[in-house]
N, C-alpha and C positions, 0 to 999 in steps of 0.2 A: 789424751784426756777423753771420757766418756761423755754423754751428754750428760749426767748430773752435774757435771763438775761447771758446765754452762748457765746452768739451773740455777744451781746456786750464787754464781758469780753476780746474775739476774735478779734474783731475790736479795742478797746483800745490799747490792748497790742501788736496784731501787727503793732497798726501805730505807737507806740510811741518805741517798740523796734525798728522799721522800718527796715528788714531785707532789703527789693532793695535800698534805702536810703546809707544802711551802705558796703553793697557790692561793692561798687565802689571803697570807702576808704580803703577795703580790698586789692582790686588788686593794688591798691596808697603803701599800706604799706610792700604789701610782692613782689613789685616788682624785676625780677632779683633771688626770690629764687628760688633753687631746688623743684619738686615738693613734697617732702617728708615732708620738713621743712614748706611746706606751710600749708600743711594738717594738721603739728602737730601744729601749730599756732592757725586755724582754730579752733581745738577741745579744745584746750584749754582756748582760750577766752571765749566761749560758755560755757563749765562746768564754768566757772568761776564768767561770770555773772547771771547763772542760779542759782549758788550757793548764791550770793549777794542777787539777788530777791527772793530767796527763804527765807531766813532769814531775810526780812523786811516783806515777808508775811505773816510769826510763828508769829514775835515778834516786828512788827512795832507801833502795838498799843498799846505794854505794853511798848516801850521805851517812846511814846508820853506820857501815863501815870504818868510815872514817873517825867516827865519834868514840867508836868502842862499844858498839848495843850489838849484839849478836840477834839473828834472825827469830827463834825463840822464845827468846825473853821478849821483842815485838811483839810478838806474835801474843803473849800472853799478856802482856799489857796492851793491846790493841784489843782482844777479847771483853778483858776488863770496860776498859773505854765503849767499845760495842754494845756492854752488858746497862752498862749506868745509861745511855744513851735509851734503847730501850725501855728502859723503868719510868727516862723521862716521858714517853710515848705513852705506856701504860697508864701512869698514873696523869696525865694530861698536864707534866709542867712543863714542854718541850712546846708544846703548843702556844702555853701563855707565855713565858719568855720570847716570842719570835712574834707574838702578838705588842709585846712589850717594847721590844724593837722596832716596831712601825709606828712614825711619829701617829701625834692624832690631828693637830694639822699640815701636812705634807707643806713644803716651800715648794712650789710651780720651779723655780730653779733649782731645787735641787733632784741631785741621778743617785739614785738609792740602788745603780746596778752593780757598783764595783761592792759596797756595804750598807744594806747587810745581806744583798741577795747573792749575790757570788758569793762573797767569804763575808761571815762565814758559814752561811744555810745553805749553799749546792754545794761547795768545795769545805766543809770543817774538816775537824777533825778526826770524825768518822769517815768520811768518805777516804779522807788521804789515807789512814791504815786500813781501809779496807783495799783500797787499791796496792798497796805495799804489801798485804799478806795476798791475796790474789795472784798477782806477779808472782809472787814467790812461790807461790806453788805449781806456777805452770815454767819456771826454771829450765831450758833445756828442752819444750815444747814448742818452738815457734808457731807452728797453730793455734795453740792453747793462747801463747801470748799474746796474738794478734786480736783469738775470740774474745778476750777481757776487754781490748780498748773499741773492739765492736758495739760489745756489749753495753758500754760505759754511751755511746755516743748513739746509741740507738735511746738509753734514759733520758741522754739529756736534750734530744729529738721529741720525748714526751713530755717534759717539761717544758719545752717550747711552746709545742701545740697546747697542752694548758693552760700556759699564759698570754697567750694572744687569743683562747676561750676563756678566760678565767670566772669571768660575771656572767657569763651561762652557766656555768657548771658549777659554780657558787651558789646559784638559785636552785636547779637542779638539785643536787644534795641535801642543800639545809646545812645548818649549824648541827645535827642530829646524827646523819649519815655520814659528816668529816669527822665527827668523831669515832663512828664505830670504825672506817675505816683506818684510823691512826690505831685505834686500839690494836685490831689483829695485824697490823703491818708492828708493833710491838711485841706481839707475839711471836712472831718470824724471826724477828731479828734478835731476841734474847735468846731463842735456843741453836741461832748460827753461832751468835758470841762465844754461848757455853764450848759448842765445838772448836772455835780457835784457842782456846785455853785448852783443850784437852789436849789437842794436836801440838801445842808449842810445848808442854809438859813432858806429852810423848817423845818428841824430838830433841829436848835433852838429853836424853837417854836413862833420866832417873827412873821411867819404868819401863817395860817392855811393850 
């Protein structure tokens, strides 16, 4: 595999994990804690859904296997999925729904890391078929393979460091600047989508 194919592995997965996206929701969810308690939130969402994507990126293709979904037709409904996920970014309803899901007053006992910060906002459903077509394309590459779950755990390395910054970089930004950046991380990720449709299309063999 060339370096693009790293590129892109990089750009998928950080727009669809969306670490500045999800950060906001963090400081929504652990409002009002201690700093310790936040930290330990923090790392534990992150192992959590790194652990989630990671076991869809061993064994996503032998589940689909098993089911009767050829790689493909994944491949093209993952696109799909990819494509509606974007629009929600563009059009900024991905943001209020994940704004929706942060109570507005937090319970001090309750751990908001396994839901909704793990799953399903760093490990959804985006991130699991992104990681499923990924793998699959690096099939028979063991470097490639290894570069994807590099890649995958260096994102969720940024997401960390995020969220133990989160109310600096909250201020920083503004409400103005999270949005333009959702925008064009919307933008990226509608015209990767479009390519995993073309590519599953292709790989049919309906066209040449």
């Amino acid at each position: 595999m060339d370096g693009d194919f790293y590129i892109t592995s990089f750009v998928t997965l950080f727009v669809v994990i969306d670490p500045i996206g999800t950060t906001p929701v963090f400081v929504a969810l652990t409002q009002g804690m201690a700093r310790t308690r936040r930290r330990a939130i923090a790392i534990r969402a992150c192992l959590i859904g790194l652990l989630v994507l990671t076991l869809f990126g061993l064994l996503g293709e032998q589940v689909l296997g098993f089911i009767g979904i050829s790689m493909p037709a994944f491949r093209i409904a993952g696109g799909l999925l990819l494509f509606l996920t974007a629009l929600e970014m563009l059009f900024g309803k991905r943001t209020q729904r994940r704004q929706d899901q942060a109570p507005d007053d937090p319970d001090p006992g309750d751990d908001p890391s396994v839901f909704p910060l793990a799953i399903p906002l760093l490990s959804g459903p985006g991130g699991i078929a992104s990681m499923i077509l990924l793998t699959n394309q690096a099939s028979g590459d063991l470097w490639a393979f290894a570069g994807i779950f590099a890649v995958m755990m260096a994102i969720f390395a940024i997401v960390l460091m995020l969220f133990l910054s989160s109310e600096a970089i909250e201020r920083a930004l503004g409400p103005t600047g999270i949005l333009v950046v959702t925008r064009l991380l919307g933008m990226l990720l509608a015209a990767l989508s479009v390519q995993f449709v073309l590519d599953g299309i292709r790989n049919t063999g309906m066209v040449g």
